[in-house]
N, C-alpha and C positions, 0 to 999 in steps of 0.2 A: 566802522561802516554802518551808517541807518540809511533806509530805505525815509527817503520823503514824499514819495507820492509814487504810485505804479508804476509809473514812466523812470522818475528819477532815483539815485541810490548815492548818498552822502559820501563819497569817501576822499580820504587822504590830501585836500589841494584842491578838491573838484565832485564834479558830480557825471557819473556811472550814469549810460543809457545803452538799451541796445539798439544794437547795428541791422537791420535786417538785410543790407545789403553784403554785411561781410562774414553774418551770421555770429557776432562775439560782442560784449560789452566795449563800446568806447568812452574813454573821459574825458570831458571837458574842464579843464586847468580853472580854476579862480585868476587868473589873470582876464580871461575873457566877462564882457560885460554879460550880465543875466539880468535879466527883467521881474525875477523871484516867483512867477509863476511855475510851481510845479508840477498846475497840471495840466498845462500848455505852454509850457517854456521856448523864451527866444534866448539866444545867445548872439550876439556878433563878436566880433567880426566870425569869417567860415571857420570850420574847424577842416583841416588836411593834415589826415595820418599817414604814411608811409613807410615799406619797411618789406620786408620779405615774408611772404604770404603764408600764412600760419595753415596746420594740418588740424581745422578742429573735428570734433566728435561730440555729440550731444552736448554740443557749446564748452565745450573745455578745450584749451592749446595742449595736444598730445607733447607737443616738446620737440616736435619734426617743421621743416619746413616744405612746403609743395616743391615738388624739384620738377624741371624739364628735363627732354630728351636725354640733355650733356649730364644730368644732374646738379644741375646749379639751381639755387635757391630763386624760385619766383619772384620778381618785383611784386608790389602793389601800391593803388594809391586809394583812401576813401577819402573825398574831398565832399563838404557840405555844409547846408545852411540850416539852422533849424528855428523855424520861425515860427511864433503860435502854436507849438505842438506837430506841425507839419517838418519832416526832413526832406529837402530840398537837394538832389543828389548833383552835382556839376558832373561835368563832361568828361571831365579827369579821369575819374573814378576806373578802375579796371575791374570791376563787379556790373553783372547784370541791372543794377538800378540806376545806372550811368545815364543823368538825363530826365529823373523823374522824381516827383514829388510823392512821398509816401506820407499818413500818419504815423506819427511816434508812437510804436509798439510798446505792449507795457516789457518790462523786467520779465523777464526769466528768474526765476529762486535760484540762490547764491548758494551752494550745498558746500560749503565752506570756502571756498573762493575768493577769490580778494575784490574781486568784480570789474579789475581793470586789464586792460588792453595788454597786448604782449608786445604791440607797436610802438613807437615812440611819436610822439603828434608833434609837429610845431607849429 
């Protein structure tokens, strides 16, 4: 894992950015196209993570899932664009940024962490 630019973080397949909408590190895979700007980065095509809604705390996955009423594991979805440094949130999204364009927050320091998602994206 190296950090390549505030925003970005090198790891495993892809590269580590955080999410301010889901509050956690998400990766985007080396299959998707990058423009090599890392300190305004485009990716296409969108990136959409899905998977059941993680319990973080001071940005770490406690290892619980958000559960409802019944106790079943909450859905989620982050679905997005990130274009020029700008993340572009789609409609999808079941977080409060559903719908709006944010700048690309830098990195959060990795206090040993692996820096990736606990979701699985396709």
């Amino acid at each position: 894992m190296a950090q390549v630019s505030k925003y970005l973080r090198r790891v495993g397949g892809g590269y580590a950015h955080w999410c301010p909408g889901c509050g956690e590190t998400h990766v985007i895979f080396d299959r998707w196209a990058f423009d090599g700007n890392v300190d305004k980065p485009t990716f296409n095509p969108s990136v959409k993570i899905t998977g059941k809604q993680c319990v973080i705390v001071d940005g770490e996955w406690t290892g619980e899932w958000v559960r409802d009423a019944n106790g079943n594991a909450v859905d989620m979805c982050c679905h997005y664009f990130l274009h020029a440094g700008q993340i572009e949130f789609c409609g999808d999204c079941t977080h409060s940024l559903s719908g709006k364009t944010v700048p690309l927050p830098e990195l959060k320091p990795a206090p040993g962490g692996s820096g990736q998602s606990q979701k699985q994206e396709k």
